[in-house]
N, C-alpha and C positions, 0 to 999 in steps of 0.2 A: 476441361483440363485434361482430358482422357492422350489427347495428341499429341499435345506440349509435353506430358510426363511422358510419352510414349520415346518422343525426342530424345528428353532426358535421359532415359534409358539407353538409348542408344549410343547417345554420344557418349555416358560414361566408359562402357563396351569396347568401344572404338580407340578409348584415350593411347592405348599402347600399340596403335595401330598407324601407318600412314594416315595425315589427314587430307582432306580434299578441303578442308577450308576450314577455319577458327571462327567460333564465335564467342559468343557472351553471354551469360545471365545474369541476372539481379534480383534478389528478392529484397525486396522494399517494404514497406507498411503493413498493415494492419490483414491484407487479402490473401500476402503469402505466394503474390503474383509473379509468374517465372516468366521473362521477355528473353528473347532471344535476337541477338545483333544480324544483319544478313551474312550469308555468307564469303561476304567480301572485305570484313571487317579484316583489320588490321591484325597481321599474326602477331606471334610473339607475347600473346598476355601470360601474365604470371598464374599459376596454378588460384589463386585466392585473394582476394584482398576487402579490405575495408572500406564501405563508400558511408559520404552521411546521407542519410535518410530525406527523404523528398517531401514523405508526409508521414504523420502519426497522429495515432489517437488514442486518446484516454477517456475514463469513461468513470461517469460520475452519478451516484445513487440516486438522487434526486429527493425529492419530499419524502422522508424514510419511513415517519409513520403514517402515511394516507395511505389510502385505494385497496388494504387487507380485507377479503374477506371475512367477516367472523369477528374481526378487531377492530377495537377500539381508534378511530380518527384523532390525534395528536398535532396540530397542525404550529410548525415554527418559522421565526424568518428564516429564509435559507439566501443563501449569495453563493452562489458560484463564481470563481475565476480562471483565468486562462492566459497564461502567456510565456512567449519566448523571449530565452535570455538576452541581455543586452550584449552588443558587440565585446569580442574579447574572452567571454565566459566558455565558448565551446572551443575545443583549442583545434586550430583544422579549419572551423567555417570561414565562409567568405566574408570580408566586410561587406559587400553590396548583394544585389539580388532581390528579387523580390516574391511575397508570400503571401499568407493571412492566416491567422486563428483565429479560431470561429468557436460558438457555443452553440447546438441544436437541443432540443429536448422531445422526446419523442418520435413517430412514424413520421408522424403530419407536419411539425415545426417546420417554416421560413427560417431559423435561426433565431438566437435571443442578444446575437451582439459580434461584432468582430472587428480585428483590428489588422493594418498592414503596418505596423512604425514596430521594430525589433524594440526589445525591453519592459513596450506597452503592456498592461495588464489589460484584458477586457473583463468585463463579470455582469452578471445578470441576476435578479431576484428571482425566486420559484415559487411559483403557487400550487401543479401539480401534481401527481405521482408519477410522470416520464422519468426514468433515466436522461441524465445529460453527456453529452457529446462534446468535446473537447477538442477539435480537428484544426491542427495544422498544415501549411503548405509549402511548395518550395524554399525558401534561404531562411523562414521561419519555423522550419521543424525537426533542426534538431536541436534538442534541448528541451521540449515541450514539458512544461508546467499544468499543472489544473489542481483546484483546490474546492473544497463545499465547507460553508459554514451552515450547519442547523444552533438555532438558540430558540425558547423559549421560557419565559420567568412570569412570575407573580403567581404560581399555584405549582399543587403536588407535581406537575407535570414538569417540571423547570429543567434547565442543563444547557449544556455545552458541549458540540461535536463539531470539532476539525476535522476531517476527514479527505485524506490526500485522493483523487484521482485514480485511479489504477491501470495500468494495461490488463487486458483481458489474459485468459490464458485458460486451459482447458483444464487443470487443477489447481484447486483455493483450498488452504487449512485454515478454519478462522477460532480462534480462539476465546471464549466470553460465555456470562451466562452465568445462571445461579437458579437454586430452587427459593419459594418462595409466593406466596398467592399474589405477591403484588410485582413480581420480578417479571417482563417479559421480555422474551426474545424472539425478531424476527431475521431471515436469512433473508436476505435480497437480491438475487438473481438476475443481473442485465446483459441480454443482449445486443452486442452494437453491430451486429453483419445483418446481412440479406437476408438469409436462412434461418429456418429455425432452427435450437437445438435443443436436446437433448439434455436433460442435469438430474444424475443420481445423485443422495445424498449418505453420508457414513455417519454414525454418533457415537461416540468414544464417552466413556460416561466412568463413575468411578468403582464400580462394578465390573464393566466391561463393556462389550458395544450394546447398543438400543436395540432390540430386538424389534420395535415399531418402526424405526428410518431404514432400518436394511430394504432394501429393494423400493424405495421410492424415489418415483423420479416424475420428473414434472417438463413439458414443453416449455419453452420459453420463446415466443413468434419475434419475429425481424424487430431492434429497433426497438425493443420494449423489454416491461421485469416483472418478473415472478415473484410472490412473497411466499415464505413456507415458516410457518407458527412453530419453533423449537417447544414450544409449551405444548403445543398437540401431540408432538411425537416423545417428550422425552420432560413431561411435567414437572416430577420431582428429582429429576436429575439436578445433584448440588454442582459440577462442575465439568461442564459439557465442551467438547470439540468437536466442530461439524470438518467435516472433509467432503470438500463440491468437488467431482469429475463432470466433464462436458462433455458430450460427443457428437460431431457433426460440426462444429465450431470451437469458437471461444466464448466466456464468459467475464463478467465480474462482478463480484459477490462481496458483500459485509454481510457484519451480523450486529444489529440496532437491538440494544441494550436498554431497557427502561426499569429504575427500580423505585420501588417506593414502600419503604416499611411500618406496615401499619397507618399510620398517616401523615409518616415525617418522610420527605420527597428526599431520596438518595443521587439521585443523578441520574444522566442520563451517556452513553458514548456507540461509539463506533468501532468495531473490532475489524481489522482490515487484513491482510493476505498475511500470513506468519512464513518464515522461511521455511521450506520442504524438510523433511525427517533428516534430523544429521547427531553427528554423535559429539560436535564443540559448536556451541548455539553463544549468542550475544543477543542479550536485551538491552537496548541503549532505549535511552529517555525515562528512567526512573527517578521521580522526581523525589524533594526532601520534605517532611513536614507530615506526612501521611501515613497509614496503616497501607504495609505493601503485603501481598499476596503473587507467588509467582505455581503458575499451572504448568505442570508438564502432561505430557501424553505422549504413550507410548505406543502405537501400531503395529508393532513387532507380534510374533509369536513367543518371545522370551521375555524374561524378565528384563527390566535396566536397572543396572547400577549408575546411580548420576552423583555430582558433587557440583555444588553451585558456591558461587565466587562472588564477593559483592566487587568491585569496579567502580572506585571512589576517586576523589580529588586526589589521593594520598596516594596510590594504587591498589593491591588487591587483598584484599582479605577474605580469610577463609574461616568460618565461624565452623566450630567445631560439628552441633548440632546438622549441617548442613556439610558435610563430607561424603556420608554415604546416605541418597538420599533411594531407596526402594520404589519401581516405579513397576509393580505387573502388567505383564502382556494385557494387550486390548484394553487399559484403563488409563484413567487418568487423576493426577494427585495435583492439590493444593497445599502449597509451603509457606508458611508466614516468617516474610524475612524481617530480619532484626529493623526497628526504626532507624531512619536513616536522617541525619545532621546536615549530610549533603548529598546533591542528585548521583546520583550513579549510573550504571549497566549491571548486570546479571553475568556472569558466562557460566555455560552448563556443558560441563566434560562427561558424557557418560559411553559405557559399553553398548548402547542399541542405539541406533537414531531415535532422536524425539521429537518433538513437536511442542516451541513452549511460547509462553505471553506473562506479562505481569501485570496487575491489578494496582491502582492506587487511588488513594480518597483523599479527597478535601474534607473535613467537615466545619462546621458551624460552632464556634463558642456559647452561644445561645442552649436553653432549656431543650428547645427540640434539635437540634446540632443537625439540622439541615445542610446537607453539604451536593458535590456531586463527585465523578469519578470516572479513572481513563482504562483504558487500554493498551496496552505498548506489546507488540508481536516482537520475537527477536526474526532480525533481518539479516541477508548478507550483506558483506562487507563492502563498501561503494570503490565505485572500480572509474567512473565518471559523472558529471554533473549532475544536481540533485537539488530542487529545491520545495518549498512549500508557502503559497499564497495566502497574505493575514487579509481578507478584506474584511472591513465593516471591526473591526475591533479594536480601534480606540480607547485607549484608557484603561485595556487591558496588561498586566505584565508579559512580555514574550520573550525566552529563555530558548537559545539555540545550546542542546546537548550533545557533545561529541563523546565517545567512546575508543579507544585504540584498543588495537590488536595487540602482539608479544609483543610488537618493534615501536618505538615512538613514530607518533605521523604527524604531519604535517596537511592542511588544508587552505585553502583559498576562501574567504568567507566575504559576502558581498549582502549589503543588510538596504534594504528599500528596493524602490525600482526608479527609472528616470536620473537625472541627472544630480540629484539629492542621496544616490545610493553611497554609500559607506564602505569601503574596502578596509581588510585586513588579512594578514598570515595569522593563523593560529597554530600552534603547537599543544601536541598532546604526548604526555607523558604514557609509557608501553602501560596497558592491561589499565589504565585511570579513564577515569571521565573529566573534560573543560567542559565549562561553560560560558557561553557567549552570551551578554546581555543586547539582545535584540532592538529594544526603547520600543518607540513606538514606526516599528519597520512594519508597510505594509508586504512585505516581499523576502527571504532569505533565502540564498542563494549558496551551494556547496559545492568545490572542485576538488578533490582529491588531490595530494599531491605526493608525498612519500608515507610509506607505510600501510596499514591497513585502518578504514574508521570506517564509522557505523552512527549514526544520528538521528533525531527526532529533536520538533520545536513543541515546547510546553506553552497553552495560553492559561493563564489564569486572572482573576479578579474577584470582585466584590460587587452583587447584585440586592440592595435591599439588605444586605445585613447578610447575604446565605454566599457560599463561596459556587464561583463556576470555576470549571478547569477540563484540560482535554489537552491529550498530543499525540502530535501527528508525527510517525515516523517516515523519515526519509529513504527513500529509495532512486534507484536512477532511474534519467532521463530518458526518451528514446533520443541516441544518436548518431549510430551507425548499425549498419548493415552490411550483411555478407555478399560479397560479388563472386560469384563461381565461375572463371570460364569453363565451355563441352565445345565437345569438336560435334558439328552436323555433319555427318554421313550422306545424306542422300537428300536432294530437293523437294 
């Protein structure tokens, strides 16, 4: 790359200068790869513009409690899937052309499944601890989908984890975790490039930061994940935030949640990328019926002042208790919000950037009130396509939750996949939460259209009498990319 950026460099240099000839870049996928048009390309291009993406990839955890060191083997069905939007859904792409999305697991995998028909889901079962790969291709990638379902029942080990796909990216804040002898937590590290990288870890605790995770970091080889025991570094820490930095690449990271009190099985979930430190955060996908818990963390070297908003069917309400909430530098707090009648969002206004997620439980009517329980990161606000894959869940309930911004918004909402999919306009009233009843959609489908929203799909049910539950918040698609033209200077 040393020559190509050297290029780069030049032609930027050069921009106010006579040219000797125009060309073109593109940075595309996943590599970050700069092409350059020859010198005879066509003058006259526009300083920037928008192309859609060729290829992308997403990148999926894989069997989350195998292959630890030191730790306990936990072994569930997992399904992963993968696919691109059916025609119509990305607004721009072509109706024709041709692609594929693909599932890999591992250095070594031939793949575990793929498909060339746009709309198609492909999915795959997992038996063992590779990260999975998600790889799209030409007229098939953008818009790229991926999803993992982990489930296991009939003993203390039971639960349910949705858990969306991610883009990689070289900082991850994950939110989750609890003190506890029987609570554990691992951090899961994948990387999906050639190279290895590089991954310090940060722990924000309610004290302050971990004096044990500062300065630890771990390789992570091409194509494969790293597991790191939050229980080793930060044992009796009641309410922990990890913050992943990469270097030399990208990464993607959860953090796999297992609780079990005593001898009554709590759940199990997935805590997944939280949106970057900011000082007006949105938690969408709070569901109704639960004991909620919302975490903040604050990274700053100052105090925060924060005020949290519950974000209802009805619109916003501001419980007294929760106006000024105190949040000290390098710590992090646990708030128990009021029960809630119906699902909602969080919004958290405060003076420092923070860092937040919310907690919420199903439990059991039953003597031992076995239940399980989710994690919801607040995210930014969706700007384009957005969806999340249900496979293998049948007979489960599935609740598409919307959240708006100040202004009312407006969505495109598309429920299954194949010629059976469901369209509808939703409307969301400013600062309130809709709800979209899903049925039994294997596929939900989000386009943005006026205003600002923020979403997550809730699955729940009934297993033997004990409740499973998990949601997966929505985030966007890859599907476009930046085109830069540079002037080449010299042959």
């Amino acid at each position: 790359m040393r020559n190509v950026s050297g290029i780069v460099r030049a032609g930027v240099v050069a921009l106010g200068a006579a040219a000797l000839a125009l060309g073109a870049t593109r940075v595309g996928g996943m590599d970050g790869t700069v092409r350059l048009a020859p010198a005879s390309a066509r003058a006259g291009l526009p300083e920037s513009s928008d192309v859609l993406v060729d290829q992308a990839s997403l990148v999926c955890p894989g069997q989350q409690r195998l292959g630890a060191t030191g730790l306990r083997d936990v072994k569930g069905t997992v399904t992963v899937a993968a696919a691109s939007p059916a025609t119509g859904v990305v607004e721009g792409a072509a109706t024709t052309g041709t692609g594929t999305v693909q599932l890999f697991a591992g250095p070594s995998s031939d793949g575990l499944g793929q498909t060339s028909d746009r709309g198609a889901v492909v999915s795959a079962g997992l038996s063992g601890a590779d990260p999975v790969v998600a790889r799209a291709t030409g007229a098939l990638a953008p818009g790229l989908v991926a999803t993992q379902v982990w489930r296991h029942g009939g003993d203390d080990d039971r639960g349910l984890a949705v858990t969306p796909c991610q883009l990689p990216s070289s900082d991850v804040w994950l939110v989750g975790g609890g003190s506890g002898a029987s609570r554990t937590e691992r951090v899961l590290v994948s990387n999906p490039g050639a190279n290895a990288v590089t991954v310090s870890f940060e722990v924000l605790g309610h004290s302050g930061r971990i004096d044990a995770a500062a300065g630890r970091t771990v390789s992570v080889p091409p194509l494969s994940r790293e597991v790191l025991s939050l229980d080793a570094v930060a044992p009796d820490e009641p309410s922990p935030v990890v913050h992943v930095t990469a270097t030399g690449g990208v990464v993607s990271a959860v953090l796999d949640e297992q609780w079990i009190a005593g001898a009554t099985a709590r759940g199990i979930d997935d805590s997944t990328r939280a949106a970057a430190p900011g000082t007006d955060l949105v938690v969408p996908g709070v569901e109704a019926g639960g004991a909620v818990w919302l975490r903040l963390a604050n990274p700053a070297g100052t105090e925060a002042l924060a005020q949290v908003r519950l974000l209802g069917d009805k619109g916003p309400v501001q419980p007294d208790n929760l106006r000024a909430v105190r949040v000290p530098a390098g710590t992090t707090v646990d708030v128990r919000m009021p029960r809630n009648a119906t699902a909602m969002g969080l919004g958290v206004r405060s003076d420092q950037p923070l860092v937040a997620a919310a907690w919420t439980e199903r439990r059991a009517t039953t003597a031992d009130q076995m239940g399980d329980f989710a994690w919801t990161p607040a995210t930014p606000a969706l700007r384009g396509v957005a969806g999340v894959l249900l496979p293998d869940l049948r007979g489960s309930t599935k609740r598409l939750l919307l959240t708006a911004g100040p202004s009312p918004a407006t969505v495109q909402v598309r429920l299954g996949s194949g010629q059976g999919a469901r369209l509808s306009t939703v409307t969301v009233a400013a600062e309130s939460t809709a709800v979209v009843d899903a049925g039994d959609a294997d596929a939900v489908w989000v386009v943005p259209g006026t205003g600002t929203v923020r979403g997550a799909v809730s699955v729940a049910g009934v297993d033997a009498g004990v409740p499973f539950f998990s949601v997966a918040s929505l985030s966007e698609a890859p599907v476009r990319a930046l085109s830069v033209p540079v002037r080449q200077v010299r042959n």
